[in-house]
Structures are given as C-alpha cells and as structure tokens.
C-alpha positions as CSV (number, residue, x, y, z in Angstrom):
1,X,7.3,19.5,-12.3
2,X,10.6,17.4,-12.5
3,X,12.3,14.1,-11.2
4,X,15.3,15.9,-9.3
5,X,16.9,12.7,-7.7
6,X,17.4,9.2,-9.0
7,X,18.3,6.0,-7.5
8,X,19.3,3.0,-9.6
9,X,20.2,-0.3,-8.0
10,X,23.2,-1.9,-9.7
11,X,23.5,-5.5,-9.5
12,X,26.4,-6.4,-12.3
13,X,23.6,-7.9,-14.7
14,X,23.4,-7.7,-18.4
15,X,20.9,-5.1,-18.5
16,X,22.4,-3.2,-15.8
17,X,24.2,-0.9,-19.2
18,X,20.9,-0.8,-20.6
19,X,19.5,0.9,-16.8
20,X,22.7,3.3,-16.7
21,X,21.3,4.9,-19.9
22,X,18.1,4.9,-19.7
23,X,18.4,6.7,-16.3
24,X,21.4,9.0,-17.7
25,X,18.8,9.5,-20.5
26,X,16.2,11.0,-17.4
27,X,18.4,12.8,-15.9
28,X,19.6,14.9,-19.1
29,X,16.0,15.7,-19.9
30,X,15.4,16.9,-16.4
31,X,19.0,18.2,-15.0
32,X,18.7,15.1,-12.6
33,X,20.9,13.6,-10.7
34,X,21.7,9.8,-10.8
35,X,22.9,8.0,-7.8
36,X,24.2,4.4,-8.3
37,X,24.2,1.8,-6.1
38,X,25.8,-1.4,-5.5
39,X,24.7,-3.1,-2.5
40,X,27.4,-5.8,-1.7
41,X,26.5,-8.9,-0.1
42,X,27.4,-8.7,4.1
43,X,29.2,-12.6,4.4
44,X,27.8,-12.2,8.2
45,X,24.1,-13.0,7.0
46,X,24.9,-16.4,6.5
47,X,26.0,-16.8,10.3
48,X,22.2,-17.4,11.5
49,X,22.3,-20.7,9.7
50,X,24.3,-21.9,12.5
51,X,21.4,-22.6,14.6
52,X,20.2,-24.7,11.3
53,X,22.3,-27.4,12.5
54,X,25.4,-26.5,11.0
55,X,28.8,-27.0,12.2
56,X,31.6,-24.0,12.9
57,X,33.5,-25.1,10.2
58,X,30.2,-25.4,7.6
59,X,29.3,-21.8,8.9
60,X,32.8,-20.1,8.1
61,X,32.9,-22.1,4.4
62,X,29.7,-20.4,3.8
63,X,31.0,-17.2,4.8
64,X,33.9,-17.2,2.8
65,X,32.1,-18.4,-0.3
66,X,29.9,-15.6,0.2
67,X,32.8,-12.9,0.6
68,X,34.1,-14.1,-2.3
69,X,31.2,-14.4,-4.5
70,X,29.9,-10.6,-3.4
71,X,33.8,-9.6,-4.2
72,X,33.0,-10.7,-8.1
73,X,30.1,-9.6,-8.1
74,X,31.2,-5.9,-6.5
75,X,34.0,-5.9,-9.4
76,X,31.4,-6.3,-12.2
77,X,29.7,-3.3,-11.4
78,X,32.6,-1.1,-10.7
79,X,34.1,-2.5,-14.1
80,X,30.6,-1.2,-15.8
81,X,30.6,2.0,-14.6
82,X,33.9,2.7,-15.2
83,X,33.5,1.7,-18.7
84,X,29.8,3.8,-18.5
85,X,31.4,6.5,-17.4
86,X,34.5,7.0,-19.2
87,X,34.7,9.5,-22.2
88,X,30.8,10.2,-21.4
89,X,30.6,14.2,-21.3
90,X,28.8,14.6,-18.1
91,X,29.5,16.0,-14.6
92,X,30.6,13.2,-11.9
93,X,29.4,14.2,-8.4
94,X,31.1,13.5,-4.9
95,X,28.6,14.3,-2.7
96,X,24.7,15.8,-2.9
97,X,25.6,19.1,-2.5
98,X,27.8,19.0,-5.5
99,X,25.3,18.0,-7.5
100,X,23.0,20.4,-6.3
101,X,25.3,22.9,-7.6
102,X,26.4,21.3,-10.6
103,X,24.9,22.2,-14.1
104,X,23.1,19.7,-16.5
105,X,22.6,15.9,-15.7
106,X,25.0,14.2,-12.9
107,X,26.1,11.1,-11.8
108,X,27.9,9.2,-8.6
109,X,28.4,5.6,-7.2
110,X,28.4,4.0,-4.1
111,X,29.3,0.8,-2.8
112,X,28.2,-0.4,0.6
113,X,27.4,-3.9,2.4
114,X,24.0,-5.0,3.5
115,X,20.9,-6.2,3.1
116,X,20.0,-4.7,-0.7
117,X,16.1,-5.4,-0.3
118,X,16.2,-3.2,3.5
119,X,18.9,-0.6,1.8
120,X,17.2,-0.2,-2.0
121,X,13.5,0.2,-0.2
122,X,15.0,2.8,2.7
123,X,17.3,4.7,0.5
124,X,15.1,5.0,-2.3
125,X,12.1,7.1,0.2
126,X,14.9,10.0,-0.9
127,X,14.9,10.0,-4.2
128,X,11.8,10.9,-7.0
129,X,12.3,7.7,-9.0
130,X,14.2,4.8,-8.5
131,X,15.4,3.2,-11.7
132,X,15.9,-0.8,-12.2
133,X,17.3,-2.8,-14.5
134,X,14.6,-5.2,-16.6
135,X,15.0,-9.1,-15.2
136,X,17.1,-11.4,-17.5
137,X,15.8,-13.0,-20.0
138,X,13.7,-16.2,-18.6
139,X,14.5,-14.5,-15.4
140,X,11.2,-15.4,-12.7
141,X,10.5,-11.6,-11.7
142,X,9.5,-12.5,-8.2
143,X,13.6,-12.7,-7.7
144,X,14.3,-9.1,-8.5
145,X,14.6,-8.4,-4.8
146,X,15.3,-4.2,-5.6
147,X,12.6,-4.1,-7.4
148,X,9.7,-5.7,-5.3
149,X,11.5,-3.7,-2.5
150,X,11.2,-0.5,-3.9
151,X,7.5,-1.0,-5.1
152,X,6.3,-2.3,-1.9
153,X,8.5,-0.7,1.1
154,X,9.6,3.0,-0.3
155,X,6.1,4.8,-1.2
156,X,7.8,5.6,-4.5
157,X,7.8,5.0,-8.2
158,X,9.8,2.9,-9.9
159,X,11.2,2.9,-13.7
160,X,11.9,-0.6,-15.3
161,X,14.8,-0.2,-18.1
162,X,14.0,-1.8,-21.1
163,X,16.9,-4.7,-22.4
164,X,17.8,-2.5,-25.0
165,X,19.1,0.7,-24.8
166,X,15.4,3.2,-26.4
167,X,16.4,6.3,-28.1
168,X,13.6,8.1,-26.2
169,X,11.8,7.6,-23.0
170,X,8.5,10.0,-22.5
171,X,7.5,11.4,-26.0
172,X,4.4,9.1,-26.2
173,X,2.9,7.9,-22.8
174,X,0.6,4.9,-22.5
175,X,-1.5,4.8,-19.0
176,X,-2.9,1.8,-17.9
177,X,-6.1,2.8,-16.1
178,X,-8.0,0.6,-14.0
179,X,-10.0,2.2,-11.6
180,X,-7.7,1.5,-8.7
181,X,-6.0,3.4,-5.8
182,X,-2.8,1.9,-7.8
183,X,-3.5,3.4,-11.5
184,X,-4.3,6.8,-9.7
185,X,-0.9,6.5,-7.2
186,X,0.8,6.0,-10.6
187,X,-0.6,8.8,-12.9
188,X,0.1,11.2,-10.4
189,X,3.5,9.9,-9.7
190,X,4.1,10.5,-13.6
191,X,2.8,13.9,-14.1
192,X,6.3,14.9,-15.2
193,X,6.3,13.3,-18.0
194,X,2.8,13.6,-18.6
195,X,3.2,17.4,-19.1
196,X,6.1,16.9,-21.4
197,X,5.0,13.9,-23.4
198,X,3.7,14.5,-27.1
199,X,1.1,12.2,-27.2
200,X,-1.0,10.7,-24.4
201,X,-3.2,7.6,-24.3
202,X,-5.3,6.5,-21.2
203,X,-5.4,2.5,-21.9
204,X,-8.6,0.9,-20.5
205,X,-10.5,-2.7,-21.2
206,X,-13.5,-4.6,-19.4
207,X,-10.9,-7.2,-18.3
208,X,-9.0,-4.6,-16.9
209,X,-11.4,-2.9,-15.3
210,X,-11.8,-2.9,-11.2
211,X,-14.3,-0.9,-8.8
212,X,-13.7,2.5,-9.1
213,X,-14.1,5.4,-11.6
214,X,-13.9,4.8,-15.3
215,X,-11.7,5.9,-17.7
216,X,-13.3,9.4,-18.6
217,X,-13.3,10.5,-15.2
218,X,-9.2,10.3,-15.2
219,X,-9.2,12.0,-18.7
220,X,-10.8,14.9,-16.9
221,X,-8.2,14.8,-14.1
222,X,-5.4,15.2,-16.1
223,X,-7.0,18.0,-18.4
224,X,-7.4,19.8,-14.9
225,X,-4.0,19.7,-15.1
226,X,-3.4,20.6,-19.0
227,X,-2.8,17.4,-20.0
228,X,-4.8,16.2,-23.2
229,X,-5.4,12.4,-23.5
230,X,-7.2,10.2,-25.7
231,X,-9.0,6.9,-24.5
232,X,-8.3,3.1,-26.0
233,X,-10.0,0.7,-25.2
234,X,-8.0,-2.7,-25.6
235,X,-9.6,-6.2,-25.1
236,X,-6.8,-9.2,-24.4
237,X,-6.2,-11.4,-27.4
238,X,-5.5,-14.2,-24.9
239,X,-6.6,-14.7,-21.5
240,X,-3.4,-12.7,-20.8
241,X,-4.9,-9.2,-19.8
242,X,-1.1,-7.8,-19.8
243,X,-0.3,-9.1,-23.1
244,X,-3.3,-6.7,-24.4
245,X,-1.7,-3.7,-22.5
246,X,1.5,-4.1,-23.7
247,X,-0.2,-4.7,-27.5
248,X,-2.2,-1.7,-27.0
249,X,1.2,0.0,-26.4
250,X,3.0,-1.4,-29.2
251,X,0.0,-0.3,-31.2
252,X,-0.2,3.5,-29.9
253,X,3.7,3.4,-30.7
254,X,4.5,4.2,-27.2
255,X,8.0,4.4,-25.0
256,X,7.0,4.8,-21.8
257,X,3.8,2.4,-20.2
258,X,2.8,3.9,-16.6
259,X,0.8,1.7,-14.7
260,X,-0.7,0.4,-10.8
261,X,1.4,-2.3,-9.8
262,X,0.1,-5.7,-7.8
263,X,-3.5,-4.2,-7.3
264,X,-4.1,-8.0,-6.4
265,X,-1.4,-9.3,-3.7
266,X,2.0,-10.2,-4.7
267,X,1.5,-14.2,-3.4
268,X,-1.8,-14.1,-6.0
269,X,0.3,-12.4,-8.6
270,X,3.3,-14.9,-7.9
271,X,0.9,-17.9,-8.0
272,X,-2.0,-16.6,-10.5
273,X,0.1,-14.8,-13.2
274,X,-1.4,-11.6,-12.9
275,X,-1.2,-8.2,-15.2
276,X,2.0,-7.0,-13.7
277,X,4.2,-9.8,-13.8
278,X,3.6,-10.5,-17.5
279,X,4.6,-6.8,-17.9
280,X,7.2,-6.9,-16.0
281,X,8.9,-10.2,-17.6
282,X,7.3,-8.8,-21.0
283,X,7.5,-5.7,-21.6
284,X,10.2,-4.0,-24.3
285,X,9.5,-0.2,-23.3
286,X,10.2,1.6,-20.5
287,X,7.4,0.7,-17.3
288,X,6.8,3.1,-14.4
289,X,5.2,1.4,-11.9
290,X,3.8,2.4,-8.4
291,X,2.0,0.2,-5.7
C-alpha cells in the first residue's frame, strides 16, 4: 500500500516551504509524485457585486485591485518554488505520464485562475493525499479555504504540514480513536503508513469517546491487517479535549497524529471550539485528517 499521487495547494504563505518538504519528504519515501498548485484569484468574481449597488467604475477598481493583488500573490509562489526547486536532486515532471515513468520521487507546478475552494476540493478527488500548509500563526482556521475544501468536498485525506520543517513523518503514529464513522474513514485512509510506521498508538479518553465501538475493537482491526498497536488512554488536562490529544502525542513521541475530522458540524466546531480546530491551530506534528 502506497500514496502514489499528491496534491498540495500553494498559497505564497510562510509555511508554504515548510508544506513543499514535508510533501517532497512523502513522496521520497513512497516514489510519489507531488503536484503543486497555485490557484490564482479570477478578478471576474468581484463583478457580481455590481448588483450590490455598486457603480461601473467601483466595479472595475475592484477588479483591477484584485488582478493586481492575485499578480503578487501568483509571483510569491513561483518565486518559492523556484528557490524549492533549485539545486534539489529530484526529477521535475511535465506532465502525468512522465511521472509515471520517472524513477524516485517527482515534482511539477501549475498555475491556473479560479475559484481555489471549487478547484482544490475537485482536483484533489485524483490524488491519494492532498497536502496543506499549517495556518499562520494566530491565523482563525476556519479561513484556510483549501483545507476545509478538501476535507469536506473531495472524499479524501488530507496532510497538515507542521510550521517547521520535521525530519521524519510516519516512524511513530498516534491515532485518535473515537468510535466514529470519522476515526474509522481516517485509519483506513492511513494504512500506508500504518504498515510502515515503527511504533503505533491508538489514542482514546472518556471525553473523547462517541457512540460506537471502543478502542480494543480497532486494535483488532488493524492486527487483521498486521499492524500491532498499543492503547492510551489520555484524559484532557483542561476542558480542551484536543489539547489532551496533542499531549498524549507529544508524550508517545509521535510525528504523525491521524485523526476524524469535524465529527460535530463545522458551524458547532467554528462557534464551540471543538477537538479539531484546536488541532488544527495547535498542533506541531504532522495531522492527517479525513471527514
């Protein structure tokens, strides 16, 4: 089992180096390919605002503003992945087929207007994992529109980069189990590196814990599939059930946290708090999340 196709949304922000390696860093352990993405800003998107009341002239304004603004922004992340890319020892691929034929990891970029949240969530349904960037810091989450538009719209997993470049990803695996249709979506989506990883833990709490099977009943699943894990049980410090997941993973020393993402609604999340967003804004290891 493998991750054969990667997808990672560049947006020009300070952890967008930080996303470039750690998906170069999957790809090498895996012969993947990495396809890059900048998604420019389409100027014409401002032009239903003109039935907002605004004049011709405050409509056109707005569009050049926008133009010019997507323009910087397009010439940050071409200026980062040139300077990614050059003296790096790995293949650069023109097309899908190359790759296909290429040896070893490879890489390739693309540039196109639109909509990023419609073109990230469509695109992605073609790759294994999509890769994002982690949100700046004091960054709200809830505006990483790749992100929630590859969790909720692409039926695929996604892998948020920590801030900081790890030297590893996937030698020890903490998975957050909850009993939930999400915590199973997102074990099975992470078999890969489940079979590869050196240590395994299956993180579980009553806090956590929502109607469904326990945490011995996915222990068995994955030793169906050759996969030894050991159970921890963590309770929350706080009243902040993520910041006991991620301390349970700090405290099992792992790189990689794999867990269910918004098994409540995103609105409850965005006005509650909820497990995932503290992970997501939290979190200083890799996070592979499915919904």
């Amino acid at each position: 089992m493998a991750y054969r196709r990667l997808l990672l949304p560049l947006t020009g922000t300070a952890s967008g180096e930080a996303a470039l390696n750690a998906a170069l860093h999957v790809a090498q352990i895996y012969d993947a390919h990495v396809h890059c993405l900048h998604v420019r800003i389409d100027a014409r998107d401002v032009a239903p605002l003109a039935g907002e009341g605004l004049s011709g002239a405050m409509i056109e304004e707005m569009m050049a503003a926008t133009e010019r603004e997507s323009g910087q922004r397009a010439d940050r992340v071409k200026d980062l992945w040139t300077r990614f890319v050059a003296g790096r020892d790995v293949t650069l691929a023109e097309s899908a087929e190359a790759a296909m034929k290429a040896p070893g990891a490879t890489l390739s970029f693309q540039s196109i207007a639109g909509r990023e949240e419609d073109i990230v969530a469509q695109q992605a349904r073609l790759y294994d994992l999509v890769v994002v960037p982690h949100p700046e810091a004091g960054e709200d989450v809830s505006s990483s529109d790749a992100l929630h538009a590859v969790l909720f719209d692409s039926g695929r997993p996604v892998l948020m980069a920590p801030r900081e470049t790890p030297p590893v990803i996937g030698d020890r695996v903490c998975v957050a189990w909850n009993g939930t249709a999400q915590s199973a979506t997102s074990i099975n989506e992470a078999l890969p590196w489940l079979h590869r990883a050196k240590a395994v833990a299956i993180l579980h709490g009553p806090e956590y814990q929502r109607r469904g099977p326990e945490a011995s009943g996915i222990q068995t699943y994955l030793r169906w599939h050759g996969i030894e894990a050991e159970t921890i049980s963590f309770s929350p410090q706080t009243r902040e059930v993520g910041a006991g997941l991620l301390g349970a993973s700090r405290d099992f020393g792992a790189d990689l946290l794999v867990m269910g993402a918004y098994s409540h609604s995103r609105l409850r999340q965005l006005i509650l708090g909820g497990v995932t967003r503290h992970v997501l804004e939290n979190a200083d290891i890799a996070v592979q999340m499915c919904r």
